[in-house]
C-alpha positions as CSV (number, residue, x, y, z in Angstrom):
1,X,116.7,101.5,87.0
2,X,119.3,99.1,88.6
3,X,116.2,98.9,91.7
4,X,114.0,97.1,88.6
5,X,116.4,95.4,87.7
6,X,117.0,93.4,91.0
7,X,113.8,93.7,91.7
8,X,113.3,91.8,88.0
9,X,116.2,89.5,89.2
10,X,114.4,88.7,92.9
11,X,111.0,88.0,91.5
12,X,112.0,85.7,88.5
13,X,114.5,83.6,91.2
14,X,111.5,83.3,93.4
15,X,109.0,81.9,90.1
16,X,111.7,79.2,89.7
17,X,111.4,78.3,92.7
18,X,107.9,78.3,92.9
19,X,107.3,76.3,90.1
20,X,107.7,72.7,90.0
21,X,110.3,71.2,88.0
22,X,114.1,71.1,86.1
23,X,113.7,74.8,84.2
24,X,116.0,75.1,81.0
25,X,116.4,78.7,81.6
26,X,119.1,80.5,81.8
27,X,120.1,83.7,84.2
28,X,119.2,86.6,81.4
29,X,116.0,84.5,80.6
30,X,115.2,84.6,84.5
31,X,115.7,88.1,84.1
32,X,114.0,89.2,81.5
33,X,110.7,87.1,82.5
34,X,111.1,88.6,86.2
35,X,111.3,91.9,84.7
36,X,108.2,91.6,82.3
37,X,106.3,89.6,85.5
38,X,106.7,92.7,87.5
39,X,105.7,95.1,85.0
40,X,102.3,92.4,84.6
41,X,101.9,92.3,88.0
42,X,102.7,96.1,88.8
43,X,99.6,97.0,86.1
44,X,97.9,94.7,87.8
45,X,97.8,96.2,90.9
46,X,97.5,99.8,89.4
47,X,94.7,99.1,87.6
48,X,93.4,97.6,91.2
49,X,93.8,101.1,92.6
50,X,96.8,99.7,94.9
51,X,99.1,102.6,94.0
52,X,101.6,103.3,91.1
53,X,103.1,100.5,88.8
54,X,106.7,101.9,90.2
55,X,105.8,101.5,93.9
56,X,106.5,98.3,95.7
57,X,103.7,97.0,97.3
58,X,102.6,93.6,98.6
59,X,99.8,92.5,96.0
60,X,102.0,94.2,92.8
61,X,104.9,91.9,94.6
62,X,102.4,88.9,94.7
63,X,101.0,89.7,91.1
64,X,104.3,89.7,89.8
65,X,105.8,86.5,91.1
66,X,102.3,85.0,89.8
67,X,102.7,86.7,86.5
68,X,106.8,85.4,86.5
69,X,105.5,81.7,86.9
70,X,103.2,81.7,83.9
71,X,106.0,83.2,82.3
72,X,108.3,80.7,83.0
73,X,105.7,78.0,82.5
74,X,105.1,79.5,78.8
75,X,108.7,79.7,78.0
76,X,109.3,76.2,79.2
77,X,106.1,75.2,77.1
78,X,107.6,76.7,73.4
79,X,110.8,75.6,74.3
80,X,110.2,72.2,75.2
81,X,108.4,71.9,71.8
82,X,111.0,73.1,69.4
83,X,113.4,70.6,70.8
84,X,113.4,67.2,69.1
85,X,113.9,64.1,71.2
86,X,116.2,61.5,70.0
């Protein structure tokens, strides 16, 4: 459990990177997005007959950091439009 965890933390830390930009997001956020990323990209990779969701492997790794940066992306997306400009 604490191995997803990091493994959440790593992967969302590596999306903000990746994607371009000043992200509004703060460290749970990173988290939780990470954490969901890997579980997208894990089923991914499953379903792709790579091995289980739980196992780290390259292309679930890969999958997941891909999956993280939409995610982030989407988040910044809805929360950029609820804020009003003055």
């Amino acid at each position: 459990m604490i191995g997803f965890l990091v493994a959440g933390l790593v992967i969302g830390a590596l999306a903000r990177l990746i994607k371009p930009g000043k992200q509004n997001l703060s460290i749970l956020a990173t988290l939780g997005l990470g954490l969901v990323g890997s579980l997208i990209g894990g089923t991914i990779a499953w379903l792709l007959g790579t091995g289980s969701i739980w196992e780290l492997n390259i292309l679930g790794f890969v999958l997941a950091v891909v999956a993280a940066v939409l995610l982030i992306g989407t988040a910044e997306g809805m929360s950029g439009r609820n804020r009003t400009h003055v």
